[in-house]
DRENKE-688673 format. One line per 8 residues: number of its first residue (from 1); their letters; for each residue x, y, z of C-alpha. Coordinates in nm, 2 decimals, padded with zeros to 4 digits. Example, Ala and Ser with C-alpha at 12.3 -4.5 7.8 and 13.67 -1.06 7.14 Angstrom:
# residues 2
1 = as = 01.23,-00.45,00.78  01.37,-00.11,00.71;
This chain:
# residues 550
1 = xxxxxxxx = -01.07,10.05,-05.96  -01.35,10.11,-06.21  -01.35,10.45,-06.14  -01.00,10.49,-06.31  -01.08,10.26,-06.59  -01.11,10.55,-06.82  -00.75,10.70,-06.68  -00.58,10.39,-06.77;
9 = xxxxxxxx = -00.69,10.40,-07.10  -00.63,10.73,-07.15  -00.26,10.64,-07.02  -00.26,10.32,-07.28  -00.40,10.50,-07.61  -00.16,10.84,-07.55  00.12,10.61,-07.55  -00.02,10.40,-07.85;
17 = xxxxxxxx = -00.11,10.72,-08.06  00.23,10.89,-07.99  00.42,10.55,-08.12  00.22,10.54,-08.39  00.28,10.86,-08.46  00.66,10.84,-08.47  00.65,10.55,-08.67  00.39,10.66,-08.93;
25 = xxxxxxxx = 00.62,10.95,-08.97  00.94,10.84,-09.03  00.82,10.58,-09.25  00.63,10.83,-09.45  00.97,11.02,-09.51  01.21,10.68,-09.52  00.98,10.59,-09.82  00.97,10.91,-09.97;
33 = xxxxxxxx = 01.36,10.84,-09.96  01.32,10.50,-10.06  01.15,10.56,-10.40  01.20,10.42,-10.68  01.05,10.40,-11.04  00.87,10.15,-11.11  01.12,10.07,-11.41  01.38,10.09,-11.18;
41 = xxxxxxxx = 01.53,09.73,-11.23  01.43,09.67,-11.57  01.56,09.97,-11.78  01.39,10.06,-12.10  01.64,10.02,-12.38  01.73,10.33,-12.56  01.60,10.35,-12.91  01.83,10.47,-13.23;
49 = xxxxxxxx = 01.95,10.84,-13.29  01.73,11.05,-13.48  02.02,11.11,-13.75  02.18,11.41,-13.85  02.20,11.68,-13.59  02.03,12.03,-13.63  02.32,12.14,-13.42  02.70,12.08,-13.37;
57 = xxxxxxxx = 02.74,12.19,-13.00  02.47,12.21,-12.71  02.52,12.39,-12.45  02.29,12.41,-12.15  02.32,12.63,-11.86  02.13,12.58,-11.54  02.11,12.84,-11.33  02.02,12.66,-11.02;
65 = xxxxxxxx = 01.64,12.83,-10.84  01.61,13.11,-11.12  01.27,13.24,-11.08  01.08,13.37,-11.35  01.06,13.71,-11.21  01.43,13.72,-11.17  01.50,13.60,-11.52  01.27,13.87,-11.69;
73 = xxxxxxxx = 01.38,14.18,-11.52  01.63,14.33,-11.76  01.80,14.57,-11.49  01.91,14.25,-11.28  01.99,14.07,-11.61  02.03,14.21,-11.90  02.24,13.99,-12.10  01.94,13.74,-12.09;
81 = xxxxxxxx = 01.68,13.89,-12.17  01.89,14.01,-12.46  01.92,13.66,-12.56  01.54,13.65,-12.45  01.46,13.92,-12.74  01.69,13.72,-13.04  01.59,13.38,-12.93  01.27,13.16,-12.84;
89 = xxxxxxxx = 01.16,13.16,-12.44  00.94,12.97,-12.27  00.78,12.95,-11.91  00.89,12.56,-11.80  00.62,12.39,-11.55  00.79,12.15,-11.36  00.62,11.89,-11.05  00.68,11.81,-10.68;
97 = xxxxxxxx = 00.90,11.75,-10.50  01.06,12.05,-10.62  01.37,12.00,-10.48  01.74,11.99,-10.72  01.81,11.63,-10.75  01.46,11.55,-10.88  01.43,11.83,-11.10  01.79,11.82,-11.25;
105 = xxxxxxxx = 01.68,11.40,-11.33  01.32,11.55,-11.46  01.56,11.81,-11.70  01.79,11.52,-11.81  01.61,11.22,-11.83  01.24,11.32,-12.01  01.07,11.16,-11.71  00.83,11.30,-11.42;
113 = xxxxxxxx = 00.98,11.19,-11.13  00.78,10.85,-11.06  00.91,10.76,-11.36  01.28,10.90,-11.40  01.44,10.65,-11.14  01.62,11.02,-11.05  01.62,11.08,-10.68  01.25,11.21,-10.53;
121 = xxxxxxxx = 01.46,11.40,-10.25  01.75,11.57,-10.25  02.02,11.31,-10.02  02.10,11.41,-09.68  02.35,11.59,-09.59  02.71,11.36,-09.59  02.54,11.12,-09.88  02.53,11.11,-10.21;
129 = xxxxxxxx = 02.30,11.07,-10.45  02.21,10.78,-10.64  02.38,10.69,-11.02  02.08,10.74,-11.29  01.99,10.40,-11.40  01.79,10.48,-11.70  01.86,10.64,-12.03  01.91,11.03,-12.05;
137 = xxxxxxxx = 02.08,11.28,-12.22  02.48,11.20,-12.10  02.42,10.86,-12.19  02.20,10.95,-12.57  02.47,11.19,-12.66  02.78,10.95,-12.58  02.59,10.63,-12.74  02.54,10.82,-13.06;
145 = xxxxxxxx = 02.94,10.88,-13.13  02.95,11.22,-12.95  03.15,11.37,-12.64  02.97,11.54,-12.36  03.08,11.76,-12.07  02.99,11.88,-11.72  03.15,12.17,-11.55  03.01,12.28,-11.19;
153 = xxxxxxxx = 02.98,12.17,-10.83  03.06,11.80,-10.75  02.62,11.75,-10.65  02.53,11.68,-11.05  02.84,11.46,-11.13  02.70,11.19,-10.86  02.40,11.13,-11.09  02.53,11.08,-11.47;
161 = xxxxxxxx = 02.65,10.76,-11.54  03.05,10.77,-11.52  03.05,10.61,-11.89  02.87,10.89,-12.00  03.02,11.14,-11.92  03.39,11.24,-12.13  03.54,11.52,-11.92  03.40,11.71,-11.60;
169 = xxxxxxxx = 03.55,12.06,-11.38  03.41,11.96,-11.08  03.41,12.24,-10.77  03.33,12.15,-10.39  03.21,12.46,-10.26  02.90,12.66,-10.34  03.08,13.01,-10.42  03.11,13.33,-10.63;
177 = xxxxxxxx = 03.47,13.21,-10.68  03.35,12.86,-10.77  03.12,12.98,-10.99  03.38,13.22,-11.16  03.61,12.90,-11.22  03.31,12.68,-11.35  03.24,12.92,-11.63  03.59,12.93,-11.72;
185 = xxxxxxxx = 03.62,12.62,-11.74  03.34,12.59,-11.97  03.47,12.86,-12.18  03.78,12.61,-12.22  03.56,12.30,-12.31  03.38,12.49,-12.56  03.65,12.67,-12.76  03.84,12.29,-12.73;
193 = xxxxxxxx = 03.52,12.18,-12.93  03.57,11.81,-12.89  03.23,11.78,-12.69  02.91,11.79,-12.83  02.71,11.85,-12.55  02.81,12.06,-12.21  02.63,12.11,-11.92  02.69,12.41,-11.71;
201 = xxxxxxxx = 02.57,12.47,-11.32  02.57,12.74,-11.19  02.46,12.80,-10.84  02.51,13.09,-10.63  02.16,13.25,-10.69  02.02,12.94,-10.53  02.27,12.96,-10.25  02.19,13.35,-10.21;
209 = xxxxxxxx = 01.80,13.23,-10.14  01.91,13.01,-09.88  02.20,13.13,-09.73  02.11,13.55,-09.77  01.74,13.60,-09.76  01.60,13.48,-10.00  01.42,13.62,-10.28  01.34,13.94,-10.17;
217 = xxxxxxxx = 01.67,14.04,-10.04  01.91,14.23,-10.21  02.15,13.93,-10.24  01.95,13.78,-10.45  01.95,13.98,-10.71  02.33,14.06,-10.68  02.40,13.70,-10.73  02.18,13.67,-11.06;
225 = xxxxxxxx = 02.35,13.94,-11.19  02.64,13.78,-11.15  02.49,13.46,-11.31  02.44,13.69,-11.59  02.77,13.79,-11.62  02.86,13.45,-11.64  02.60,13.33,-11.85  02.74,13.60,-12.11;
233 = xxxxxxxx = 03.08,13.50,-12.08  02.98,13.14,-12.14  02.78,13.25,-12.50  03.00,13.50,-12.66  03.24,13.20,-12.68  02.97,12.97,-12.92  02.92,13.03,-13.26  02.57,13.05,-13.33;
241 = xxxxxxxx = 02.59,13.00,-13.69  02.64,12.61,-13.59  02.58,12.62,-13.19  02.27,12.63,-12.92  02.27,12.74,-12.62  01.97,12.64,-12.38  01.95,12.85,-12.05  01.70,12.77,-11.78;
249 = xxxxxxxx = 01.63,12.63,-11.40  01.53,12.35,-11.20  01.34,12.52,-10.99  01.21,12.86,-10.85  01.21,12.96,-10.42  00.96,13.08,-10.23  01.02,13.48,-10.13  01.14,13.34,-09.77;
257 = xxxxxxxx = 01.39,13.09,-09.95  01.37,12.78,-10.00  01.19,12.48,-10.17  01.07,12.11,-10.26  00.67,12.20,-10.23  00.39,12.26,-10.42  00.45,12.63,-10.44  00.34,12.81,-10.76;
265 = xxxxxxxx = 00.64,13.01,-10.76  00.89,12.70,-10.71  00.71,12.55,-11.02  00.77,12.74,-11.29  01.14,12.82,-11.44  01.25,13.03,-11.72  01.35,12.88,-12.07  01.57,13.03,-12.29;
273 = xxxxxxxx = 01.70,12.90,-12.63  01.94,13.06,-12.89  02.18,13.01,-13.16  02.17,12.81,-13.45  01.80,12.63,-13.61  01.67,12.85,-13.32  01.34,13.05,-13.41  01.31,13.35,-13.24;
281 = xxxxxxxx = 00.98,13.43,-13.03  00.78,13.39,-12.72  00.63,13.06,-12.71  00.42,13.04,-12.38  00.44,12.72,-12.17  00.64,12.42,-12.20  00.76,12.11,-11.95  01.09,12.02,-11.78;
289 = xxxxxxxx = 01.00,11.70,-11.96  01.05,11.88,-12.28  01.42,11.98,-12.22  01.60,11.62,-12.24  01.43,11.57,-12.61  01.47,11.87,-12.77  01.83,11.90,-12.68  01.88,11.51,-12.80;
297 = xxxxxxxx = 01.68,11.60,-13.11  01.95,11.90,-13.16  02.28,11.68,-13.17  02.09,11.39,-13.34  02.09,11.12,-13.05  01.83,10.89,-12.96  01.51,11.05,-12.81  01.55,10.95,-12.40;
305 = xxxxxxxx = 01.36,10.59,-12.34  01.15,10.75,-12.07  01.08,11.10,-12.23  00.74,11.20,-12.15  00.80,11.52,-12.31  00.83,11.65,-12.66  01.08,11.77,-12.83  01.00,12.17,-12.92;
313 = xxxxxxxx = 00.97,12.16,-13.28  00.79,12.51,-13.27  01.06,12.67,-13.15  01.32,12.50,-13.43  01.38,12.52,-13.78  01.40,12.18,-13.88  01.44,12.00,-14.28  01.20,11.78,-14.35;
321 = xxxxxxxx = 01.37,11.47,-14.34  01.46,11.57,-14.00  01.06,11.65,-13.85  01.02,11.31,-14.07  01.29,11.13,-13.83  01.25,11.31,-13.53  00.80,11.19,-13.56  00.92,10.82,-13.61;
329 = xxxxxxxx = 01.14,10.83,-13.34  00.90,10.99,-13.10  00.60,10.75,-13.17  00.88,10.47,-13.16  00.97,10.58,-12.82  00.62,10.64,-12.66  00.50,10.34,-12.80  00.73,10.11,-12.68;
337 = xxxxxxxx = 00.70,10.31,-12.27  00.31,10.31,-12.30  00.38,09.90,-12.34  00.66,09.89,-12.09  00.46,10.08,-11.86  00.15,09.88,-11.93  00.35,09.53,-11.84  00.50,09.69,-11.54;
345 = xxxxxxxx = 00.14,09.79,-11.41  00.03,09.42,-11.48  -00.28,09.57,-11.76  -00.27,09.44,-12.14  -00.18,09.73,-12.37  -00.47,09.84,-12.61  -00.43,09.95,-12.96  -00.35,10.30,-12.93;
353 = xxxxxxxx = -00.48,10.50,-13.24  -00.28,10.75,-13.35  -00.42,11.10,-13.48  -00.16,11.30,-13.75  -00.27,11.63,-13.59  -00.17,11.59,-13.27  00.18,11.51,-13.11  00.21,11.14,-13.01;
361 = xxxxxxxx = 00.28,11.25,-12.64  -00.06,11.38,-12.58  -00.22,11.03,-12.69  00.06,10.79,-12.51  -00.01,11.05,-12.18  -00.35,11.00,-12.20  -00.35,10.62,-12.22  -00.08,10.62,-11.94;
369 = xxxxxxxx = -00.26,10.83,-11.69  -00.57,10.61,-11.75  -00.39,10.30,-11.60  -00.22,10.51,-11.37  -00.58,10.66,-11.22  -00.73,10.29,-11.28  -00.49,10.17,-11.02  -00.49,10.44,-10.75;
377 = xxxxxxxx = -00.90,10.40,-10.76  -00.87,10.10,-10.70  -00.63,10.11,-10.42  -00.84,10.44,-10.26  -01.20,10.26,-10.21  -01.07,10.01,-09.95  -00.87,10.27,-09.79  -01.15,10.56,-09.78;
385 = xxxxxxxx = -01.39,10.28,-09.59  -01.16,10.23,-09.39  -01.05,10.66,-09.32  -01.47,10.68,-09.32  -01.50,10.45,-09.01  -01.18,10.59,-08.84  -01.32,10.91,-08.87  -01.71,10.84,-08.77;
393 = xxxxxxxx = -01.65,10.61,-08.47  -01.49,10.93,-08.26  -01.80,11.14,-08.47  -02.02,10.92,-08.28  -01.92,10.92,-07.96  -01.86,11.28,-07.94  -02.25,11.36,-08.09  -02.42,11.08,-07.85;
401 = xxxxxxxx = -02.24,11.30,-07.56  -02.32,11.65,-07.72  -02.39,11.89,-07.48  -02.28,12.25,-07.37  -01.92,12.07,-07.24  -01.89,11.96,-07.60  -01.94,12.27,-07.75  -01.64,12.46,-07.50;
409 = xxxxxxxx = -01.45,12.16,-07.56  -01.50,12.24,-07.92  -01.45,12.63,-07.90  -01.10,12.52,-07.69  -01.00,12.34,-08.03  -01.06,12.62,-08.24  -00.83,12.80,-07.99  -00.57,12.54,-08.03;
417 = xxxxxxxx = -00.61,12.56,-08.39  -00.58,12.93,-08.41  -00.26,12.96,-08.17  -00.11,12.66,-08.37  -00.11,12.80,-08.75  -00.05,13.20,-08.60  00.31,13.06,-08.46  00.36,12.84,-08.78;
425 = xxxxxxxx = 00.30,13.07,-09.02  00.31,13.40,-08.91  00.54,13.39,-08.60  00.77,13.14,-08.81  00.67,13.24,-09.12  00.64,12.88,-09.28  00.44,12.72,-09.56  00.25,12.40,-09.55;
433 = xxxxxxxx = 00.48,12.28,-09.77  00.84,12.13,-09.81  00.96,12.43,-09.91  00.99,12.55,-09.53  01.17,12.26,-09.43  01.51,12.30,-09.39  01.61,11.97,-09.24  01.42,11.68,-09.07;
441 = xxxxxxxx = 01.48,11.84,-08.72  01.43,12.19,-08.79  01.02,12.08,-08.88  01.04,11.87,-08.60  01.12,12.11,-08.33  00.93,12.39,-08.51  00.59,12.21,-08.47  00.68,12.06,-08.16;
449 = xxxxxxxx = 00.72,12.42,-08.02  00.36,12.53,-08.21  00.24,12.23,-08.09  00.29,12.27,-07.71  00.25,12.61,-07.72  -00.09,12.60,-07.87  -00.17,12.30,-07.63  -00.10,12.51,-07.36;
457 = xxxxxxxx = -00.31,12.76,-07.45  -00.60,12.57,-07.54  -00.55,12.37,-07.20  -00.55,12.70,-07.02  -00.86,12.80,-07.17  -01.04,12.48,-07.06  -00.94,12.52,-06.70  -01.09,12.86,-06.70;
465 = xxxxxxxx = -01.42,12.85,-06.91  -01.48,12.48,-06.75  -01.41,12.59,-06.40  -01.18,12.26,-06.45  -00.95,12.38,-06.12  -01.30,12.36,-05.92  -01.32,11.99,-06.01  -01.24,11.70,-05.77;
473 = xxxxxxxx = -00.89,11.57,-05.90  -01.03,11.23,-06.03  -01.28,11.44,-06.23  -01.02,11.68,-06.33  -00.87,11.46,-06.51  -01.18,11.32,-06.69  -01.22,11.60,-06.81  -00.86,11.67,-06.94;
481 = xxxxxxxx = -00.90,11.36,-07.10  -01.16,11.45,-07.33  -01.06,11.77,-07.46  -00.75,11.62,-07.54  -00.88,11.34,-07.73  -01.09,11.59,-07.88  -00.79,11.81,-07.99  -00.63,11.49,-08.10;
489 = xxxxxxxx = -00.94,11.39,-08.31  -00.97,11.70,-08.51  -00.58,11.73,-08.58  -00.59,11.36,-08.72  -00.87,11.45,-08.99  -00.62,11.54,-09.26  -00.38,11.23,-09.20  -00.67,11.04,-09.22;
497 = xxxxxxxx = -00.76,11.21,-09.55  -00.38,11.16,-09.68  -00.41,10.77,-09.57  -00.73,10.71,-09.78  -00.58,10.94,-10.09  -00.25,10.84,-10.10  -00.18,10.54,-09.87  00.00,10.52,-09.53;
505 = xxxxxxxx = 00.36,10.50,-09.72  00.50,10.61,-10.03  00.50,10.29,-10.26  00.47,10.24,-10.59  00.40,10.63,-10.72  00.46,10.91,-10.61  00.15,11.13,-10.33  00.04,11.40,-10.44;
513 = xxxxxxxx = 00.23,11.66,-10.24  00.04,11.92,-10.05  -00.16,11.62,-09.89  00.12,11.44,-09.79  00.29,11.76,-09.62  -00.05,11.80,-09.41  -00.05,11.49,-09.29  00.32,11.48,-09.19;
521 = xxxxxxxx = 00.21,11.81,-09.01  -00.08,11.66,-08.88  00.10,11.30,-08.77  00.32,11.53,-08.58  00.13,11.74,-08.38  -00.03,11.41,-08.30  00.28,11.27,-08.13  00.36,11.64,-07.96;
529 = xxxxxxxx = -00.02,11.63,-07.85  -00.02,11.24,-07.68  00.33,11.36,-07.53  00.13,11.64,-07.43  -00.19,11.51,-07.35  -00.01,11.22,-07.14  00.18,11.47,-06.92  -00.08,11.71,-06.89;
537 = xxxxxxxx = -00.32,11.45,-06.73  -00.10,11.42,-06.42  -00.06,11.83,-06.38  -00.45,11.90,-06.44  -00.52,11.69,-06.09  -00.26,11.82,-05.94  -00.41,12.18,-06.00  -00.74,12.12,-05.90;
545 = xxxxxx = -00.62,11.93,-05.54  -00.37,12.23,-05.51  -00.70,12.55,-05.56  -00.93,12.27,-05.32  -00.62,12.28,-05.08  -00.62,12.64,-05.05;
């Protein structure tokens, strides 16, 4: 019985590391679900409008996954950058996850997404999204006497607060008809001029990176010409002696389609602005946080309670009395979320000192982040200890027992390694990021299917440079046993590193992405490798009895 004492542990832990892997994650993604702000019960209060407006309608048009490069070629669309050349543009940086629903909350509300209380991912499929719960745009605008509008598909609508929101066209479908009928709708809410502020969606270039080939296919630039088209038939029917429009997206697509990950190109938009107060130029970077205050600022209404942006006086002619207002309003506001913020993170506020030549944002951020960082230190030491002895134990064992098995058993890694990431992201073409992910299952099965494939190969490779099929049976599977574990070892390495950076679940913040999508990747092939591992060690004796047979 002794003699299969390391068999019947190898039977106990593949079983243990492939439950542990399912439910490490599914939670990870149930809590990335899950989230909410931290202010998520105990809305900040809105503070009071600024005062007299700069502007007497806002309109802003989201063309839904505009990419930058898309936006500034003037042969796809030309009305824009027409606007682009009489108005003020901007490149917007926006965060992860770069997905709609969080960046459409990020654009509205003033807040990153650990903060807005906006969804973090966009719902499954057949649910809807939550109602915002804390102070944004809809709800500035309509608390400050005004009317505002929304005219697009029925995804945004699910978001604004019902009370805030006066009159809505609302289409089902994601369609060049729709689209058509969105933009004449808007047309109608903006010659009616009863609302103050409308919001336009239009979405058929994101659907064309989706559903047609993304970026780099001809679609694509078909369907943002058509945006264009719209987006000019939208503008001609504002006056811009007394109007504003405000163009931009809520996030960009990788070339393959798609998004929601750390991408570069996903996280940057363009940012257009024209018509009345408007100063024409090019004015380099700016946030999605600055969108949902310069737009309040425009029509007067309270800056957003959670703005961490700031409202883009550089790009605005303003009176005096209005940059007066607007600068009391804004260290009003970030005072009183540095100290909500502070309470809520269970630290005493300090005195912060403010400087006249800087904006109040940049000393508020500063002071926020601090507790912010204070905490996740904090929280990492215990958690690094505990990655650093996860990791060392195996280090150990596999060191003490170093020898010219360890180093094939190590080259047969490599070979998993290699075989794994040439099917994920050349064969498939993916990124180690959201972006790639179409659906829950589709990851799923794709790494399942790099996964065994690349086991396969490796586990080939060890029966042939091992001479495993010359082993007795019992032997055999010794043997099997170890590279696996080895395999299994090295793939763990960056969940280990995601545990001790940004904890097992999603709790209180937000991960930082591109470490969480590794370990969700990693956690994974885990649970495909125990499976693996676990069915492999009955076929590897099987082998070597069937070659000693013959």
């Amino acid at each position: 019985m002794k003699q299969y004492r390391w068999i019947i542990l190898g039977i106990v832990a593949f079983l243990a590391i492939a439950f542990v892997s399912y439910k490490w994650a599914t939670g990870i993604m149930d809590s990335l679900y899950a989230y909410r702000s931290p202010f998520a019960s105990d809305p900040i209060p809105a503070g009071d409008a600024i005062g007299k407006p700069a502007s007497k309608h806002v309109v802003a048009i989201m063309v839904d996954a505009l990419r930058v490069d898309t936006a500034a070629d003037s042969d796809v669309m030309p009305y824009l950058n027409q606007l682009r050349s009489e108005g003020a543009s901007a490149i917007i940086h926006s965060g992860t996850p770069s997905y709609s629903f969080p960046g459409w909350s990020v654009l509205m509300i003033g807040a990153w997404t650990d903060l807005s209380d906006g969804p973090a991912m966009n719902p499954p499929d057949g649910e809807s999204a939550s109602t915002w719960t804390q102070d944004n745009v809809f709800t500035a605008v309509h608390n400050a006497g005004m009317k505002t509008a929304f005219s697009g598909t029925y995804f945004f609508p699910q978001v604004i607060p019902p009370q805030s929101l006066d009159a809505s066209f609302v289409v089902q479908d994601e369609t060049v008809a729709n689209d058509q009928l969105s933009a004449d709708e808007a047309v109608k809410f903006i010659q009616n001029g009863e609302y103050q502020f409308l919001l336009v969606h239009i979405n058929q270039v994101d659907w064309a990176g989706h559903h047609e080939g993304g970026p780099r296919d001809l679609h694509w630039n078909q369907a943002a010409t058509r945006a264009d088209t719209l987006i000019k038939q939208i503008v001609s029917s504002m006056n811009f002696k007394q109007d504003t429009v405000l163009i931009f997206s809520d996030h960009g697509q990788i070339d393959a389609g798609g998004h929601g990950g750390q991408d570069p190109v996903v996280l940057i938009q363009p940012f257009i602005m024209a018509g009345a107060t408007v100063k024409p130029g090019s004015y380099g970077d700016i946030d999605q946080v600055d969108v949902a205050p310069t737009i309040t600022t425009l029509l007067g209404a309270n800056i957003p309670a959670l703005t961490q942006g700031q409202v883009l006086t550089q790009m605005l002619t303003l009176s005096d009395s209005q940059l007066s207002n607007m600068r009391s309003a804004s260290i009003l506001q970030q005072q009183t979320l540095y100290q909500a913020y502070s309470k809520v993170m269970g630290v005493e506020p300090v005195q912060v000192k403010l400087d006249p030549n800087h904006y109040p944002i940049t000393i508020f951020k500063s002071a926020m982040t601090s507790i912010k960082n204070d905490r996740l230190n904090r929280e990492r030491l215990p958690r690094f200890i505990i990655a650093g002895i996860l990791a060392l134990i195996p280090l150990f064992f596999l060191f003490k027992n170093r020898g010219k098995t360890l180093m094939w058993f190590l080259i047969n890694t490599a070979i998993y390694l290699a075989v794994f990431h040439f099917q994920y992201a050349i064969l498939q073409g993916r990124t180690y990021s959201l972006s790639s992910v179409l659906s829950s299952s589709d990851i799923i099965n794709s790494t399942a299917i790099s996964t065994a494939i690349a086991f396969v190969a490796a586990w080939l490779a060890s029966l042939i440079i091992l001479r495993v099929y010359s082993e007795k049976p019992l032997q055999a599977a010794n043997i099997h046993l170890a590279f696996a574990y080895i395999v299994l070892y090295i793939v763990s390495l960056p969940a280990l590193w995601s545990y001790a950076y940004n904890g097992a679940l999603v709790s209180w913040t937000l991960p930082e992405m591109a470490s969480t999508f590794m370990a969700f990747l990693s956690i994974l092939q885990m649970l495909i490798l125990a499976v693996m591992g676990l069915l492999f060690m009955g076929i590897t004796p099987l082998i070597t009895f069937a070659f000693k047979k013959r």
